[in-house]
C-alpha positions in Angstrom: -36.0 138.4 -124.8 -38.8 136.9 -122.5 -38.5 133.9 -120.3 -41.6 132.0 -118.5 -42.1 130.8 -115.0 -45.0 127.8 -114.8 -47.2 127.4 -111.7 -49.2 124.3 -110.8 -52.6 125.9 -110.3 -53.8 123.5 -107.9 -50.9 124.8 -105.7 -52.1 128.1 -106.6 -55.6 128.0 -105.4 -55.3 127.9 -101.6 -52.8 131.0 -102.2 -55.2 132.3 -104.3 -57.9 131.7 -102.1 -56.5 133.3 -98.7 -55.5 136.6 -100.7 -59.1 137.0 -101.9 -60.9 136.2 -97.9 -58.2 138.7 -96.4 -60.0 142.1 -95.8 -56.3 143.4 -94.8 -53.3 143.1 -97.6 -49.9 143.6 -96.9 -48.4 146.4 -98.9 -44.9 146.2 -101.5 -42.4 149.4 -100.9 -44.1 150.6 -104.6 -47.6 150.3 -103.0 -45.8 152.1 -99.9 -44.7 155.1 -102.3 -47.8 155.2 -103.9 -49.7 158.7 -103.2 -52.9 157.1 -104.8 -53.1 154.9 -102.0 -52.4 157.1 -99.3 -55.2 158.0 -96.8 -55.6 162.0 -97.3 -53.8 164.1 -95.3 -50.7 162.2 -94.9 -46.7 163.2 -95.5 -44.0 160.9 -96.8 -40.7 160.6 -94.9 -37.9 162.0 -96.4 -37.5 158.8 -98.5 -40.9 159.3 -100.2 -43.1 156.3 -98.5 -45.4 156.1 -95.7 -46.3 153.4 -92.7 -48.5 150.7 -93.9 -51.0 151.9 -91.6 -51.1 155.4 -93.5 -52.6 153.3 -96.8 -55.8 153.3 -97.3 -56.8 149.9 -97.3 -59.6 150.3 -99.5 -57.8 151.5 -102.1 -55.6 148.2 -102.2 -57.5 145.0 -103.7 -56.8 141.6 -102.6 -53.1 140.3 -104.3 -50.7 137.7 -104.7 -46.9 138.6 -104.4 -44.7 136.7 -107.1 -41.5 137.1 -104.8 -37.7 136.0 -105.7 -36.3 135.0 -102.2 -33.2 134.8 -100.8 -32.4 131.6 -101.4 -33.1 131.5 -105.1 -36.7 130.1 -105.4 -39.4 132.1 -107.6 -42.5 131.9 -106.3 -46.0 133.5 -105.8 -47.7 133.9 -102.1 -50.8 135.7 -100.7 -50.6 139.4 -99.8 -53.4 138.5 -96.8 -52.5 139.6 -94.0 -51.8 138.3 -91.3 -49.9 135.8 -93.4 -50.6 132.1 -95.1 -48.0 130.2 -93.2 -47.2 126.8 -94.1 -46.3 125.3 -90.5 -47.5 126.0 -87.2 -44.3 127.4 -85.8 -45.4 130.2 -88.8 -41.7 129.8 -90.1 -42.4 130.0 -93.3 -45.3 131.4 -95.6 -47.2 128.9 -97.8 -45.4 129.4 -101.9 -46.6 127.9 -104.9 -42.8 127.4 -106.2 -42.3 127.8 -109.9 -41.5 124.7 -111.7 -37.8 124.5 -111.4 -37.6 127.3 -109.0 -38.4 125.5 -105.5 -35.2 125.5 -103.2 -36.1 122.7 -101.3 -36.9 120.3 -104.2 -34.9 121.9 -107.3 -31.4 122.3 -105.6 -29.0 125.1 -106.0 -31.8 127.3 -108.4 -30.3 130.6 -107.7 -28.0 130.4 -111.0 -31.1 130.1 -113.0 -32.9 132.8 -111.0 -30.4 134.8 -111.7 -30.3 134.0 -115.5 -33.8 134.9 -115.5 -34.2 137.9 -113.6 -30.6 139.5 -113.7 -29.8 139.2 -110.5 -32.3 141.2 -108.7 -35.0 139.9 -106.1 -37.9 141.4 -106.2 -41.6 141.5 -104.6 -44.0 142.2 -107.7 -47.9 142.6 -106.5 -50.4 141.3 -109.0 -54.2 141.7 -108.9 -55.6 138.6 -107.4 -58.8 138.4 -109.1 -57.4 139.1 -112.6 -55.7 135.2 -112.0 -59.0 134.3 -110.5 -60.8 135.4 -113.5 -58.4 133.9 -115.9 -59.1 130.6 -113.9 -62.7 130.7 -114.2 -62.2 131.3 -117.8 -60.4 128.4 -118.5 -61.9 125.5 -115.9 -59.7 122.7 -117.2 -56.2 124.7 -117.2 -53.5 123.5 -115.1 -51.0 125.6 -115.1 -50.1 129.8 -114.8 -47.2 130.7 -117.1 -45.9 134.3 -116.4 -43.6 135.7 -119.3 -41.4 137.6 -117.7 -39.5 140.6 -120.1 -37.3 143.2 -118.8 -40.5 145.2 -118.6 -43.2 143.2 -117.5 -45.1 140.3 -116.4 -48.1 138.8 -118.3 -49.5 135.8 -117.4 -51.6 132.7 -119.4 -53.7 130.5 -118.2 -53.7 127.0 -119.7 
């Protein structure tokens, strides 16, 4: 069974736009334990990842990070590093919040959050210029829709 998280594109784009202009990206732990990214040469610890600064940058291309945070909201931020934040105290990174998934505006959403993802938080990197592309695609869309199945994520433009 598949559920679907809805973004507001025109939240989206500014997101969208810092994780494409950032020449540096910051990494998941599964880009971390990723031997295909490594630079050569380099030894995991004993847990099987590496420091960020062992990737090889050039092997990671600009992402977004759908993220499920502490507090319950689903959202999706830039992978740019340094980060997108929001406010100038840098306190909290700029999110497009899924519709019905923003903590601030949408309450106590960490019941449905649950619902949707069983209970696990999770950082999920996805290639920023695939969204771009489906945005250029479709000019007059409003909205990202991400499916999300126990297996994976597979987004619509519309």
């Amino acid at each position: 069974m598949s559920k679907q998280l809805v973004f507001n594109l025109n939240a989206l784009r500014p997101i969208l736009a810092h994780a494409v202009a950032s020449k540096i990206q910051r990494l998941t732990e599964t880009q971390l334990c990723d031997p295909a990214l490594w630079k050569e040469g380099v030894k995991p610890t004993e847990r099987g990842w590496v420091e960020p600064g062992d990737v090889d940058q050039s092997k990671v291309g600009p992402a977004l990070w759908i993220v499920n945070d502490a507090g319950g909201g689903i959202g999706i931020t830039s992978a740019g590093d340094p980060p997108q934040y929001l406010d100038a105290g840098k306190d909290r990174v700029l999110t497009a919040w899924a519709v019905g998934f923003d903590p601030e505006r949408d309450g106590d959403c960490s019941e449905r959050a649950r619902a949707l993802t069983g209970g696990v938080a999770f950082t999920e990197s996805v290639d920023a210029r695939e969204v771009l592309r489906m945005m250029e695609a479709a000019p007059h869309a409003r909205t990202l829709r991400v499916r999300v199945s126990r297996r994976k994520l597979t987004f619509v433009v519309r």
